[in-house]
Structures are given as structure tokens and as C-alpha cells.
ZAVOZA-983916 format. One record per residue (C-alpha): residue number from 0; residue in three letters; x, y negated, z negated. Coordinates in nm, 2 decimals, decimal comma. Layout:
// ZAVOZA-983916
DRENKOL   nr  rest      xx      yy      zz
DRENKOL  NUM   ala       X       Y       Z
...
This chain:
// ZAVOZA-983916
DRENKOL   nr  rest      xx      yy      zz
DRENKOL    0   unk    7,33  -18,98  -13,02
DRENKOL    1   unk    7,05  -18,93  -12,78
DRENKOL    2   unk    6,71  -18,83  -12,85
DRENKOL    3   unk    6,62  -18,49  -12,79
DRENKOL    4   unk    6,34  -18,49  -12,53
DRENKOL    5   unk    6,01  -18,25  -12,60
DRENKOL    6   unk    6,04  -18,00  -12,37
DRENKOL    7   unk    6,46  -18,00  -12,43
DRENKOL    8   unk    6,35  -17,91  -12,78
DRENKOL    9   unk    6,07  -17,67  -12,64
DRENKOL   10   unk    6,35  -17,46  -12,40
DRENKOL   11   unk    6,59  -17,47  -12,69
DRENKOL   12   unk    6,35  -17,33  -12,94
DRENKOL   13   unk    6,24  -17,06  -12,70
DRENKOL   14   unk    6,55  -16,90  -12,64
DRENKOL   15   unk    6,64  -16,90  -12,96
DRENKOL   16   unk    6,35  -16,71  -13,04
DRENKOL   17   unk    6,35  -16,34  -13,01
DRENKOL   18   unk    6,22  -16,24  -12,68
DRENKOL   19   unk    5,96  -15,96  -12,57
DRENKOL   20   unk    6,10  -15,60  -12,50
DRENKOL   21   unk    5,99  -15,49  -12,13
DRENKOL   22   unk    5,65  -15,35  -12,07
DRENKOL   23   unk    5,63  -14,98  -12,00
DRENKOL   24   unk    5,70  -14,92  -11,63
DRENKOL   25   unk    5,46  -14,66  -11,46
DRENKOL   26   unk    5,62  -14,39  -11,31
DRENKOL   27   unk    5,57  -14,21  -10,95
DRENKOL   28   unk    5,29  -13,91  -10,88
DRENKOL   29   unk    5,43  -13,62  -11,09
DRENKOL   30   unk    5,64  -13,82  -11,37
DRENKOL   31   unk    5,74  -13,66  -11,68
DRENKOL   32   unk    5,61  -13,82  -11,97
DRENKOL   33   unk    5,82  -13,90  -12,23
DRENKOL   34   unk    5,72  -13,96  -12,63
DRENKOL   35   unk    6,07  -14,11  -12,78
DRENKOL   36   unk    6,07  -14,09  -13,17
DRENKOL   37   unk    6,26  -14,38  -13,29
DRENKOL   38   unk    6,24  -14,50  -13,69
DRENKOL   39   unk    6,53  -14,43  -13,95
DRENKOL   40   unk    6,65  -14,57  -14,28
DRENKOL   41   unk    6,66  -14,96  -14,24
DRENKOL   42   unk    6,96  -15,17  -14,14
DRENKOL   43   unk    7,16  -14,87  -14,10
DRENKOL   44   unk    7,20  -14,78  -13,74
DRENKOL   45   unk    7,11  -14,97  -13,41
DRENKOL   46   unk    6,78  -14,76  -13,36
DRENKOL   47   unk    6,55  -15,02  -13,20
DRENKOL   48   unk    6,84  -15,10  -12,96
DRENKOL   49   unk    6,86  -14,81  -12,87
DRENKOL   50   unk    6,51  -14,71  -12,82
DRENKOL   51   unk    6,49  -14,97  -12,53
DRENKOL   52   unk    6,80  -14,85  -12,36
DRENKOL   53   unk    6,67  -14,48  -12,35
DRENKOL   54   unk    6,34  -14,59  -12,20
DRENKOL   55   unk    6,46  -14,83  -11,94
DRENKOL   56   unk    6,73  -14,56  -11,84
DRENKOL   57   unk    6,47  -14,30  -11,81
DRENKOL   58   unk    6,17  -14,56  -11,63
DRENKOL   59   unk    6,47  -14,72  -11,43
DRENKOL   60   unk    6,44  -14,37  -11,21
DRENKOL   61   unk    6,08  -14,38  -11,15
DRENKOL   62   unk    6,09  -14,00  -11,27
DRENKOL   63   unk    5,97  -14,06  -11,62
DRENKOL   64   unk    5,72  -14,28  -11,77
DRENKOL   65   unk    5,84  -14,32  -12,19
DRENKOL   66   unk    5,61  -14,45  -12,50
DRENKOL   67   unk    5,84  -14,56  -12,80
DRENKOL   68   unk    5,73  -14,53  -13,15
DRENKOL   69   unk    5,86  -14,52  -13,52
DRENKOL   70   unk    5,57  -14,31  -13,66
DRENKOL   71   unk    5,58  -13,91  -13,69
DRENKOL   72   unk    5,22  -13,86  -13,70
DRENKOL   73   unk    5,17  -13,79  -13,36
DRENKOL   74   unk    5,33  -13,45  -13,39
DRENKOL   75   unk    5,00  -13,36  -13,58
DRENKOL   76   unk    4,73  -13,51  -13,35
DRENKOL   77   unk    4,61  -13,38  -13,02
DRENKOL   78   unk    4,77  -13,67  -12,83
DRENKOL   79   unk    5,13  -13,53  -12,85
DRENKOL   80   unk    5,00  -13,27  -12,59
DRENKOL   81   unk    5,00  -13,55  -12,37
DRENKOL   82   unk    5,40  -13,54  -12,34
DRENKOL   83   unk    5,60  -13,32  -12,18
DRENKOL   84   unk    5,92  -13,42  -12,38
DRENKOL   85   unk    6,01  -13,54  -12,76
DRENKOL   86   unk    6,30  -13,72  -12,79
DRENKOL   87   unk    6,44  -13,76  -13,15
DRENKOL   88   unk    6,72  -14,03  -13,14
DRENKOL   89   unk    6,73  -14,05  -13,51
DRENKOL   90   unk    6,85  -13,97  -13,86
DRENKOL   91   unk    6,56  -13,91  -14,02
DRENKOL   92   unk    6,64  -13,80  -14,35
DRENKOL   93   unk    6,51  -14,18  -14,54
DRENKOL   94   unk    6,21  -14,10  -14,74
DRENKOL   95   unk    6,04  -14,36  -14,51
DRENKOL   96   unk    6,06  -14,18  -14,20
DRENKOL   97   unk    6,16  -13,79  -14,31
DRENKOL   98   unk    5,92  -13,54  -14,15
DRENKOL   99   unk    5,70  -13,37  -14,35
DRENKOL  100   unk    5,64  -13,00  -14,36
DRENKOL  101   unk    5,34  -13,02  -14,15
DRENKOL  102   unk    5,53  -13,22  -13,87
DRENKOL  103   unk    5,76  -13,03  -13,86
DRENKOL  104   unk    5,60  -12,71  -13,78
DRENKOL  105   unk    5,37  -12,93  -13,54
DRENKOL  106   unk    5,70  -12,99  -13,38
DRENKOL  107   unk    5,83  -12,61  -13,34
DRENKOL  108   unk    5,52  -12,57  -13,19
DRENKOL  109   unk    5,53  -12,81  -12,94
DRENKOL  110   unk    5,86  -12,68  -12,83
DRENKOL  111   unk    5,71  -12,27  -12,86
DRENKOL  112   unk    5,45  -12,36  -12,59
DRENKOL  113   unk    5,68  -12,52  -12,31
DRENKOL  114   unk    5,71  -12,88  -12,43
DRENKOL  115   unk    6,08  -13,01  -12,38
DRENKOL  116   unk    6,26  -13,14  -12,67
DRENKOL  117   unk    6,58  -13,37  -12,65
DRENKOL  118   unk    6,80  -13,47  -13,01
DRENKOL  119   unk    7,06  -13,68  -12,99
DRENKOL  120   unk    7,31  -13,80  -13,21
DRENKOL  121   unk    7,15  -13,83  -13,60
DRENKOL  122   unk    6,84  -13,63  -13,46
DRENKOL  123   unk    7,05  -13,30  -13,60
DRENKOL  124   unk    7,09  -13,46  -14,00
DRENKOL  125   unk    6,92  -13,18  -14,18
DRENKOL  126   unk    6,73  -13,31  -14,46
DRENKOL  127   unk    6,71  -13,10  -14,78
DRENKOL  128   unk    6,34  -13,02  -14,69
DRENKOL  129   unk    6,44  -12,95  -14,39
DRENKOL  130   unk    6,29  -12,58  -14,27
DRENKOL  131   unk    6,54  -12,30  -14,15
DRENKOL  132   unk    6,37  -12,31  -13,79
DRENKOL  133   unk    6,51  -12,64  -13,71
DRENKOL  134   unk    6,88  -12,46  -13,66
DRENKOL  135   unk    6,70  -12,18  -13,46
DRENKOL  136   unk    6,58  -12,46  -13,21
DRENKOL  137   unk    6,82  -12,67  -13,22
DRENKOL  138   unk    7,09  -12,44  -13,20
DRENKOL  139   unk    7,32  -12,62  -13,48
DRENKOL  140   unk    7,26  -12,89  -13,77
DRENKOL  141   unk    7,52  -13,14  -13,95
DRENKOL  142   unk    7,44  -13,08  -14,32
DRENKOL  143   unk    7,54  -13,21  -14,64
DRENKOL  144   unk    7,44  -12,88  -14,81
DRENKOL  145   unk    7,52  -12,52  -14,74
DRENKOL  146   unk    7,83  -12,41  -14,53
DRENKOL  147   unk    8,03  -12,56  -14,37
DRENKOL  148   unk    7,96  -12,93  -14,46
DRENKOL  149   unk    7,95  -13,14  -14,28
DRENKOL  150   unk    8,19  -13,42  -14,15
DRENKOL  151   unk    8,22  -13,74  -13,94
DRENKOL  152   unk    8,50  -13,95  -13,78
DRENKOL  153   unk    8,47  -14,24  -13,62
DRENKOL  154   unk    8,71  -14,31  -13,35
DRENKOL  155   unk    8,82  -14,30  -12,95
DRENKOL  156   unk    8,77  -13,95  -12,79
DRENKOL  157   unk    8,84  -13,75  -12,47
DRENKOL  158   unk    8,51  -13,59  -12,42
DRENKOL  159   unk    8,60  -13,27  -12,19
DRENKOL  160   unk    8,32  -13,11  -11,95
DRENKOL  161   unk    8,35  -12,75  -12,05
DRENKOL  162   unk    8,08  -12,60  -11,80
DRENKOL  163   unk    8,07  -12,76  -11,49
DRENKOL  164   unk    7,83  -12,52  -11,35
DRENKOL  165   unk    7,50  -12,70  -11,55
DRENKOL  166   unk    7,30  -12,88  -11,33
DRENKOL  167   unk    7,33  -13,14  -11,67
DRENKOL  168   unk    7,72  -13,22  -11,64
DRENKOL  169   unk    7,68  -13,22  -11,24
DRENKOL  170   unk    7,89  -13,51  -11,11
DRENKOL  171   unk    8,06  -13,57  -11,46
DRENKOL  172   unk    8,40  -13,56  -11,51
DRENKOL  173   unk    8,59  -13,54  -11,85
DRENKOL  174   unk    8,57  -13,89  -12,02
DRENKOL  175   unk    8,67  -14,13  -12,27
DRENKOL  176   unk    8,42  -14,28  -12,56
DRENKOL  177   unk    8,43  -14,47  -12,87
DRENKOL  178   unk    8,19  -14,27  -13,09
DRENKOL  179   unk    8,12  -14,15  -13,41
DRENKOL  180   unk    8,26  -13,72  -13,44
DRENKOL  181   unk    8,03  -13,50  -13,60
DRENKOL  182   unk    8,22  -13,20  -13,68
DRENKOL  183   unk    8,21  -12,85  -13,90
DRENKOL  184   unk    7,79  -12,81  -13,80
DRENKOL  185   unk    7,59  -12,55  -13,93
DRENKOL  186   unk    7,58  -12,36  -13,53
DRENKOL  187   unk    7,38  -12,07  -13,38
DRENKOL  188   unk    7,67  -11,78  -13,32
DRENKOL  189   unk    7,52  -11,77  -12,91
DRENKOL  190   unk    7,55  -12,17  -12,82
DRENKOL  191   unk    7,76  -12,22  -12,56
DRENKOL  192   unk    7,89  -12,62  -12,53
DRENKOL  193   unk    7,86  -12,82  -12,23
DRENKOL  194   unk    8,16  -13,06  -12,38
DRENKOL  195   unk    8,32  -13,08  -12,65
DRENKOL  196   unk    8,58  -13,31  -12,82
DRENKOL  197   unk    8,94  -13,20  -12,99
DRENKOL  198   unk    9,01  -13,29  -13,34
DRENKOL  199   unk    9,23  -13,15  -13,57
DRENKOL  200   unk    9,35  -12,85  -13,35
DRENKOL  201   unk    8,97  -12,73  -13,27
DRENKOL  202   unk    8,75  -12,82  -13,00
DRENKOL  203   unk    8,38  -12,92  -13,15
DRENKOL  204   unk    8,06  -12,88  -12,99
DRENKOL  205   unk    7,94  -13,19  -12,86
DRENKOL  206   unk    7,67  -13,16  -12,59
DRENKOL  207   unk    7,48  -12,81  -12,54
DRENKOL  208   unk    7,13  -12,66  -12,46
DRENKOL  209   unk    6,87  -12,42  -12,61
DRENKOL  210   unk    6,57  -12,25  -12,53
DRENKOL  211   unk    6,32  -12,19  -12,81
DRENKOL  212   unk    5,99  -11,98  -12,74
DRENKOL  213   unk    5,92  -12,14  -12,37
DRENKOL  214   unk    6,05  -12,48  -12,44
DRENKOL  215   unk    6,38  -12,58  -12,35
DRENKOL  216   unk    6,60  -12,80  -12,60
DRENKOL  217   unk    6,94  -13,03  -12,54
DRENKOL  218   unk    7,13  -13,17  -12,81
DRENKOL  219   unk    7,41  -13,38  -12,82
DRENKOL  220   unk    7,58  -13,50  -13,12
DRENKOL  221   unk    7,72  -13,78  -12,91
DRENKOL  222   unk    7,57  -14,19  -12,95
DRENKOL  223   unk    7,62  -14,36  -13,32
DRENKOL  224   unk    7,56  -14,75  -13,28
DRENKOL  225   unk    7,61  -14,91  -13,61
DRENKOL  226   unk    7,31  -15,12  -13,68
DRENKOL  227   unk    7,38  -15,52  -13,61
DRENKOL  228   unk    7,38  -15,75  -13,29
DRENKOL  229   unk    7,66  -15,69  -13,03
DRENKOL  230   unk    7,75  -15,34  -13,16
DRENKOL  231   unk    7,91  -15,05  -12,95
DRENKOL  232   unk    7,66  -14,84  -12,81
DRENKOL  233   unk    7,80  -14,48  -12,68
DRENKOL  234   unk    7,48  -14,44  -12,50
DRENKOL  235   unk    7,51  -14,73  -12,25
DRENKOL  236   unk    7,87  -14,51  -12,11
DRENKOL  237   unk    7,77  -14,46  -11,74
DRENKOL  238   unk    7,90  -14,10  -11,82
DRENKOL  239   unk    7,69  -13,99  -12,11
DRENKOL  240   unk    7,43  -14,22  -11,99
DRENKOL  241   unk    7,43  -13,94  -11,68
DRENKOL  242   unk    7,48  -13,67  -11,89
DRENKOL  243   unk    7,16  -13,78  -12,08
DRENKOL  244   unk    6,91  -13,81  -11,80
DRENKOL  245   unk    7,02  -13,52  -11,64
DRENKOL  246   unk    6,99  -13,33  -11,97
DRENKOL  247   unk    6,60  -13,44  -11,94
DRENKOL  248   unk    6,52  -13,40  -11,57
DRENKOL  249   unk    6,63  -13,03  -11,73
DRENKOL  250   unk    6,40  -13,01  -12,01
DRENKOL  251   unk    6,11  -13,16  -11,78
DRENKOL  252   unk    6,16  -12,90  -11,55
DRENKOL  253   unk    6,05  -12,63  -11,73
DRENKOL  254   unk    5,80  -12,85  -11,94
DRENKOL  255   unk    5,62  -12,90  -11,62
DRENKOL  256   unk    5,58  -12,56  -11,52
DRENKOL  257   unk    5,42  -12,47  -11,87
């Protein structure tokens, strides 16, 4: 066998090693500036992952400029007024990361005054602390508690465009995903989807906006990645990838005009 030379041992070693995410990517005059709340129970979904691919969609443009991070207490500080969006990509019902009352009134707040607020996927898991207010702005919640429970399914799905009039589905035709379904959500009687998927005979809510005091709010239930290395990500479909950064050029909108 031959010897390994140093710096063959050196090149190995370093790729084996985990390597640096990006830097955050300035964005041009006029950017929106995005705080993304990642964080969720441990070795349970692909949060981290996904974190990265959200901001380097969103820098990729040059439209937004996004700071990542796993703690809450931002809400409560001064600096959140810095943003003009949240984004909670998250199930934050683990003890470790569940908001606390105080955040999440800091957090209705935000969104009263003009601030833009996106949810995706586990962002809707209501918590049993959880305060009435978050169904009022986020227009529906998947809840273990209360009526109607509810349910997932994990599976392949048509997801059909079902108003092709928002500037957030423009350019988006109906498509096919391999997702996790939530279905039967707690919902606001007045939201109106953007696309929804069939199951069972009924077609469920998937994508849809909100407007709560002078903030504007998009939800999609849309993008489970199960946590673990090489793992299907919904979010990286060039179709909901569109439908996601057009859903925040829409929330920044209004957000900048506060």
C-alpha cells in the first residue's frame, strides 16, 4: 500500500469535514430585510437545511438581504424593528423553542404595525399555549386540540393553482409534489386559497394570504423535509420555490410602505 502523503491526508480530512454555510449576501438600494426564525424540536425535521435554502433563494435575487436564527428573543427587543418581514419555517411547539406569551404578542404586534409575516409548513402547529390571535392572523392553524383535529398524510400530490389572478401564483401552473398533507385545520370562515390539494373527495387549503391590522401575512402549509442528510425537500420545487418568493416580494410590499 502506499503512503498517504500530508497534504493527501490534509484535502481528505477537509472535505470530510463539515463546511461553512455562505456569508449573508448584501442586497441592492431598497432591499427588504428579512429575519427568518428557524429552531424546532431536535433531530426531527430538516430545519437548518432549510434555513439556508430560504435565504440563498431570497439573497439569490438581490431583492432581499436575510439574517437566520434559532432564538425567539428578538421578537421582544427593539432590533426586530429592523425587519420588514418574519419568516417562521417551523414547528415550534418543543419546550426548547415554543414562544412564550410575551413573544408572542411581540409578534402580533409586529404584524399590527405593517411588518410582513410569512409561515410555512410547521409554522401553523398550535401549541397548547398558544393564544387565540394566532388563527386571527394566520387565517387557519393545524391543532391537536379543539375542532376539527388535525391530520397529516404524507404522499405525492397534484397541487392546483386556484387563483391565478395573485400576483403570488403569477407564472405558476398546477403542479406535482412529494409533501407531507396537512389537512382538517382550524380556518378563518373568509380565507380564500391560492392552491389547494384533493384528498379524500375535498380540496384542502394549501397556500393562502391574510392581512392582520396593516401587516400582510402568507401561509402555506406546503414544505415537510424529514430531518437527515439527502432528504426530500418540497421547498427546493422550482414551482413552490416561485410561489414562495413571490409570496414575499407581496408581504414586503406593503411592509415597505408602513
Amino acid at each position: 500500500m502506499k503512503p498517504i502523503s500530508l497534504v493527501g491526508l490534509i484535502l481528505a480530512t477537509t472535505f470530510l469535514l463539515p463546511q461553512p454555510a455562505e456569508a449573508q449576501k448584501k442586497g441592492k438600494p431598497g432591499s427588504a430585510k428579512v429575519f427568518l426564525l428557524s429552531g424546532g424540536q431536535r433531530n426531527h425535521h430538516g430545519y437548518r437545511d432549510q434555513a439556508f435554502y430560504l435565504a440563498n433563494l431570497l439573497e439569490n435575487t438581490g431583492r432581499f438581504e436575510v439574517t437566520i436564527g434559532e432564538d425567539a428573543a428578538i421578537v421582544e427587543t427593539p432590533a426586530i424593528r429592523n425587519y420588514d418581514v418574519l419568516i417562521v419555517a417551523v414547528d415550534r411547539r418543543d419546550p426548547e423553542h415554543n414562544f412564550s406569551e410575551g413573544q408572542q404578542k411581540a409578534i402580533f404586534e409586529f404584524v399590527r404595525s405593517g411588518h410582513g409575516y410569512v409561515s410555512i409548513h410547521g409554522g401553523d402547529n398550535a401549541a397548547k399555549n398558544w393564544l387565540p390571535t394566532w388563527k386571527e392572523m394566520l387565517g387557519g392553524v393545524f391543532s391537536r386540540f379543539g375542532l376539527p383535529d388535525g391530520k397529516t398524510r404524507k404522499g405525492h400530490f397534484t397541487v392546483k393553482i386556484t387563483d391565478t389572478t395573485s400576483p403570488i401564483t403569477r407564472g405558476i401552473s398546477d403542479f406535482e409534489l412529494d409533501d407531507e398533507l396537512y389537512y382538517q385545520l382550524q380556518m378563518m370562515p373568509d380565507i380564500r386559497p391560492l392552491a389547494t390539494i384533493e384528498y379524500k373527495g375535498t380540496a384542502w387549503p394549501v397556500a393562502w394570504t391574510n392581512t392582520f391590522g396593516k401587516g400582510r401575512v402568507f401561509h402555506t402549509t406546503m414544505g415537510h423535509r424529514d430531518f437527515g442528510p439527502n432528504k426530500n425537500d418540497p421547498l427546493q420545487n422550482p414551482s413552490l420555490s416561485r410561489l414562495l418568493l413571490q409570496a414575499l416580494e407581496w408581504v414586503a410590499e406593503e411592509a415597505a410602505n408602513r
